[in-house]
Every structure is written in C-alpha cells, then in structure tokens.
N, C-alpha and C positions, 0 to 999 in steps of 0.2 A: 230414632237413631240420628243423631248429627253428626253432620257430615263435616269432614277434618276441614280446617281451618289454617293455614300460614301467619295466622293473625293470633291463635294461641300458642303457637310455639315460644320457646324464649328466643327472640336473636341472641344470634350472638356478638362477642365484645368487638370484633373487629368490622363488624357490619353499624353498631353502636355507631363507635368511629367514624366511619366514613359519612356516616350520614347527619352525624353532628356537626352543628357551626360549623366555620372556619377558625373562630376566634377561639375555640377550645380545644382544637388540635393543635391549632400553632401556639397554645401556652403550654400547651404537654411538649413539645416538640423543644421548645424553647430552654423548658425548665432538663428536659434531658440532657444537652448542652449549653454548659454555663458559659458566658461569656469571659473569652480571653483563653479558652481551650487549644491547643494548638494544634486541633485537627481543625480548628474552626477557620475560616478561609477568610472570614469578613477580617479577624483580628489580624493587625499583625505579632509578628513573634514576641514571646515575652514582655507584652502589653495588657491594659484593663480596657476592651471597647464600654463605650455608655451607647445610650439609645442617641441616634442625629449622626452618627457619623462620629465620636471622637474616640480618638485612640490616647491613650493615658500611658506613655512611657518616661514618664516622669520619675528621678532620684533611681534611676534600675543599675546605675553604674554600667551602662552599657558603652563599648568600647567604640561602637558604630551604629550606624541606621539600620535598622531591624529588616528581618527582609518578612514577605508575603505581604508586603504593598500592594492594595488595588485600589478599585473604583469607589468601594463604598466609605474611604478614609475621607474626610471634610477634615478634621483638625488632627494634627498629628503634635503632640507634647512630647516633645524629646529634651525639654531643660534639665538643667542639674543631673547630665550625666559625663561621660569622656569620652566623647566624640571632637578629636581631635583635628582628622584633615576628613574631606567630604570632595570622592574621587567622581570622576565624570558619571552622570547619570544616577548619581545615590539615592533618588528617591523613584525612581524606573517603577511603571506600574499605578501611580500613584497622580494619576492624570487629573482626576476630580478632586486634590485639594484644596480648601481654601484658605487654611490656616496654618502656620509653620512654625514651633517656637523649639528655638534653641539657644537659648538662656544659660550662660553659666556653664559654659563642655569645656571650657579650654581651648576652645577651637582657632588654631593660629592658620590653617590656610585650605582654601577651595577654589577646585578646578574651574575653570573654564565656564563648562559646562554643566558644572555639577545640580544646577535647577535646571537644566532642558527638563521638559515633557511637565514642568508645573505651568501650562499656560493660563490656568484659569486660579492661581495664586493672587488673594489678595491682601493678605497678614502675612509680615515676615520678621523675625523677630531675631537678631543676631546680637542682641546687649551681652556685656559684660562676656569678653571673650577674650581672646589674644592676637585678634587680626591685626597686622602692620601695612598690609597691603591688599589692593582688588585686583585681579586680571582683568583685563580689558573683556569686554561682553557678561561677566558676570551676572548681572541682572536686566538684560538686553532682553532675554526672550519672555519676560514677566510681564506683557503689558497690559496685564490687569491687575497688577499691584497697586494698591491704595495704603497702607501704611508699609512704612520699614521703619525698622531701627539697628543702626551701628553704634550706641551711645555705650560707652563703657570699653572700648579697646583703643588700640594702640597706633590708629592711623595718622599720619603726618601731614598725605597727600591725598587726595579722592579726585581721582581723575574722571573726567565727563565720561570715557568711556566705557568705562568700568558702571557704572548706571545706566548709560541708554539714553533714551528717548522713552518716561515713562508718561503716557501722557494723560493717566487718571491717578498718578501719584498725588495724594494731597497732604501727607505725614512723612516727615523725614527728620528721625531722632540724630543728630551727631556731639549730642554734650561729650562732654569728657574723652577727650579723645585728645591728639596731638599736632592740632590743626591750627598752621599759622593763619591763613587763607584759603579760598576758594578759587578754583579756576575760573576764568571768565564764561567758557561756555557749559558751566554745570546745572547752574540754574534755568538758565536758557531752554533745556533740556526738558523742563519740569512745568507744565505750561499750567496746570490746575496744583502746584502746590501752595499751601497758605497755614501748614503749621510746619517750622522751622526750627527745631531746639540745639544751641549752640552753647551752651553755656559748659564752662568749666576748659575752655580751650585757649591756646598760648597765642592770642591773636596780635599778628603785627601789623600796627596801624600806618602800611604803605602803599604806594600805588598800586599792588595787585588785591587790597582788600574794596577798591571800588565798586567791582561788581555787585560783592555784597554788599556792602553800605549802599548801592542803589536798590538795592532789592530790600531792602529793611525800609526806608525811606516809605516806598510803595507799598508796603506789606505791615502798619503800624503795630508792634505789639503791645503788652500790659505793661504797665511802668516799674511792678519788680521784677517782670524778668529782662525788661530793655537794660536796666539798671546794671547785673551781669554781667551783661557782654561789655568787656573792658579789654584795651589794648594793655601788652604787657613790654612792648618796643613799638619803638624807640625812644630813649631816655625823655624824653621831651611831651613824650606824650601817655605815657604810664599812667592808669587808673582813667584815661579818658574814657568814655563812651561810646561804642561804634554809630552808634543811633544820632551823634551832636556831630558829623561830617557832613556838610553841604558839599553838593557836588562842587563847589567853585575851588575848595582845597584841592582838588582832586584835577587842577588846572596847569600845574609847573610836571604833572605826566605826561609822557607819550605814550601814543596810542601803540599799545605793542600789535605785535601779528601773533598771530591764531599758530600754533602748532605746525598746523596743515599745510598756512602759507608759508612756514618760514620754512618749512622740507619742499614746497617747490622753489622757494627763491635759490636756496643751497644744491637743490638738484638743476636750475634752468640755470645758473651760472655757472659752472663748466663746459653743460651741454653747450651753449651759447658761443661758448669762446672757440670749441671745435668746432662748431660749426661756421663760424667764420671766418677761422682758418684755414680750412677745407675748402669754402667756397672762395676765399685769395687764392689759394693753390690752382685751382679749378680754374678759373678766371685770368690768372696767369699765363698756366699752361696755353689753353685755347688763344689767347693773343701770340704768343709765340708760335704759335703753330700757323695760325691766320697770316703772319708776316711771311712767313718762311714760305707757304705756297703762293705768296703775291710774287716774292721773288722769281719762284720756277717759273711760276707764269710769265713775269716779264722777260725770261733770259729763253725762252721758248718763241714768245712772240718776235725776237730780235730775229732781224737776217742775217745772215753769213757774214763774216767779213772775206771779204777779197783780196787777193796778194795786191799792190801796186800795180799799173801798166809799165811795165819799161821804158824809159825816154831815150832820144835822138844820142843821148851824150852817154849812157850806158851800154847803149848799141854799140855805137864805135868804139868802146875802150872794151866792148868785146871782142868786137871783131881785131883789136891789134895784140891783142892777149891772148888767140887764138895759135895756135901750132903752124899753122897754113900759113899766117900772116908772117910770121917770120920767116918761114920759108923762102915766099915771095922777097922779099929783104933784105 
C-alpha cells in the first residue's frame, strides 16, 4: 500500500499561478486590462498609452488637458485638438514629463504658470497656434528644456522674460511668426543655443535688430536658409539680407539702456530731486535756528545797562525846581 502523496494530487489553478513566472502572470494581468481603460491609473483620460511612457491624445477634439496625469507619462501628444487657454498648473501631476506636443489647438493664451511642476521638460512643442503674446516667466521654471518651438503663431514681441534663463536650451523655432526684431537681452539668455529658425518674419533692418545680426554673425548658418532671412523696412533696404550687416553699420546707433535701467533712471529721478529738496529745507532750517541761538547767547552774555549818574548841573536845576526852593525865595 502507498502511502498518499501531495505530489499526486492535481494543484490547483490558482496555486498554478502563483507559482508560475513572473512574466506569465504579468501578460495575463496585462491582457485583462487593455491599455487606455479608464480605470487604468497609468493612462490618462480618454487617451491610447504605448509601452515607454507615451500617452496618445492625439485628433480626440478634447476641449482641455486630460486629467489623471502622473508619474509614468514621459510623452504626452495633445496636438490637433481645442485646447484653447492652459490655466495655472494644467499639467499638475505630471512631474516626470519629458515630451509635450501641442500642435495645432488653437491655443491663443497661458497662464503664468501654466508649466510649473514640468521641471524635467525637455521637448516643447507649441507651433501652429494663436499665441500673440508670453507672460512673463512662462517658461522660467523649464530649465531643462532643450528644444521649443513657437513657429507658426502670432507673436510680434518675445520678451527675454517671458523665456528665462534657459541654459541647456539649444533649439528655438520662431519662423513665421510677427516679429520685427529681438530684444537685446533674449539671446543673452540662451548660452548653449545654436539652432535658431527665423524665417518667414517681418524683419526690420534697424538699430534694435543688432543683437541679432551679432548673434547670426557668431552662429554661421547654411546658405539657403541664411538666404531667407530678409529685411522687409526700411525702403532702402528691402530684400537685404540680415547675415550681410557688419557690425560697423550698426555704428550711427546709440547704445540704448536695458528696460531695467531705464525704470531706475525714471524712478532715481524724482526720488533725487525730493531729496534734495528736503535736504535744502533741512539745511536751511538748522542755519536759522544756529543764528537765532548765537543771538540769545550774545544778548545773555551782555550786562545790564545802567541809568546815567546824574551830574553837578542836573543836581542844581533839581534842587531849584524843587517845592522847598521856592519857598525859600
């Protein structure tokens, strides 16, 4: 008689399981929820995740940024949909980005803030849009951005603030767009950039496009797209080439002031003028006052004055003017 045995029994299916791979439970597990299910936490909302991190909300006609943003999103495609304005914090959650394309939404204006918490952004992709303007800090907090692009909207002005201090930026799309000139400290800004695209813009060839005409100089590009970049004013210089200005044209300029300084010059000149106002007034007063106690002093130190002594001949014309004396008389 042989004795029972654990080794003939059948297991069973859920012991099977456990004690199988890893790799064959996590394909059952996998295949049980498909990707882009919206209990599924890794996806965000009404998106297609792939394997690497990307999230696919590409053409969904979504009105805004999809929410259940986390950690495991690396690339997030939002182009070609109607996401219009992008309110402080929009991508909240969504810490470990590294890719961002919003392509094509319409998108005419964002907050402030509206990329806090992407610090580790380094694709950013805003072409073909309806931007007309940046707020200032905008893309301040990205400083591990290596490509952007604005090419394709409606800006006039790009102010240095409104970018920051990017300082691994080395791609900065701006064709097409509505830009006469650059600021002087934009570039300045950007200490590793070295692809520049400008083309398709209303450039006017005067003293504030120096900076960049120095920075083209420095930075040679390919001879059809140097070719492009053409002033379109002043009369005189239409169809030139921004790339054929030697800094020595660049000589009947003055050297303007920086923003910064010219809001302290406008701010130290008023302050300046009360203040040395104040200290006439001041200055003033204290000598009048200084005179005025030298006075007291001296009419203090004085001694008394004394009546007269009476003399020999005012004596006698008392004494006959006296009552007695005429008596006598």
């Amino acid at each position: 008689m042989r004795s029972p045995s654990f080794l003939s029994w059948p297991p069973p299916p859920l012991l099977l399981l456990l004690l199988s791979p890893w790799p064959v439970w996590a394909q059952a597990s996998a295949a049980a929820a498909p990707s882009g299910a919206r209990g599924d936490l890794a996806c965000p909302e009404a998106c297609a995740c792939a394997p690497g991190g990307q999230a696919n909300c590409s053409r969904r006609e979504l009105p805004a940024v999809p929410g259940g943003l986390n950690w495991s999103v690396l690339a997030l495609l939002l182009d070609h949909n109607r996401v219009r304005a992008l309110p402080p914090g929009a991508f909240v959650g969504a810490g470990a980005l590294l890719r961002l394309d919003l392509r094509e939404n319409g998108l005419r204006w964002m907050h402030a803030r509206a990329f806090w918490g992407l610090g580790a952004l380094q694709h950013l992709d805003l072409s073909a849009n309806q931007l007309e303007a940046l707020a200032p800090g905008t893309f301040a907090r990205l400083r591990a951005l290596r490509a952007l692009s604005l090419a394709g909207n409606r800006l006039a002005r790009l102010e240095p603030a409104a970018l920051g201090a990017l300082p691994l930026l080395h791609e900065l799309s701006l064709q097409d767009n509505q830009l006469s000139a650059l600021p002087p400290g934009l570039l300045a800004c950007l200490p590793a950039l070295n692809a520049l695209r400008l083309r398709g813009n209303p450039w006017a060839c005067g003293c504030a496009l120096r900076p960049l005409c120095i920075w083209l100089r420095r930075h040679p590009r390919p001879a059809p797209e140097a070719e492009t970049l053409l002033c379109v004013s002043p009369g005189n210089l239409v169809l030139s080439p921004l790339t054929a200005f030697p800094d020595a044209a660049f000589n009947h300029c003055a050297q303007s002031l920086a923003p910064r300084d010219l809001a302290v010059v406008y701010a130290l000149g008023p302050v300046s003028f009360l203040a040395s106002l104040a200290a006439c007034l001041a200055l003033g007063t204290m000598i009048t006052a200084c005179r005025t106690r030298r006075r007291r002093l001296a009419a203090a130190r004085r001694p008394p004055r004394r009546p007269p002594d009476p003399g020999p001949c005012s004596a006698s014309l008392a004494d006959t003017g006296s009552p007695a004396a005429a008596a006598q008389a």
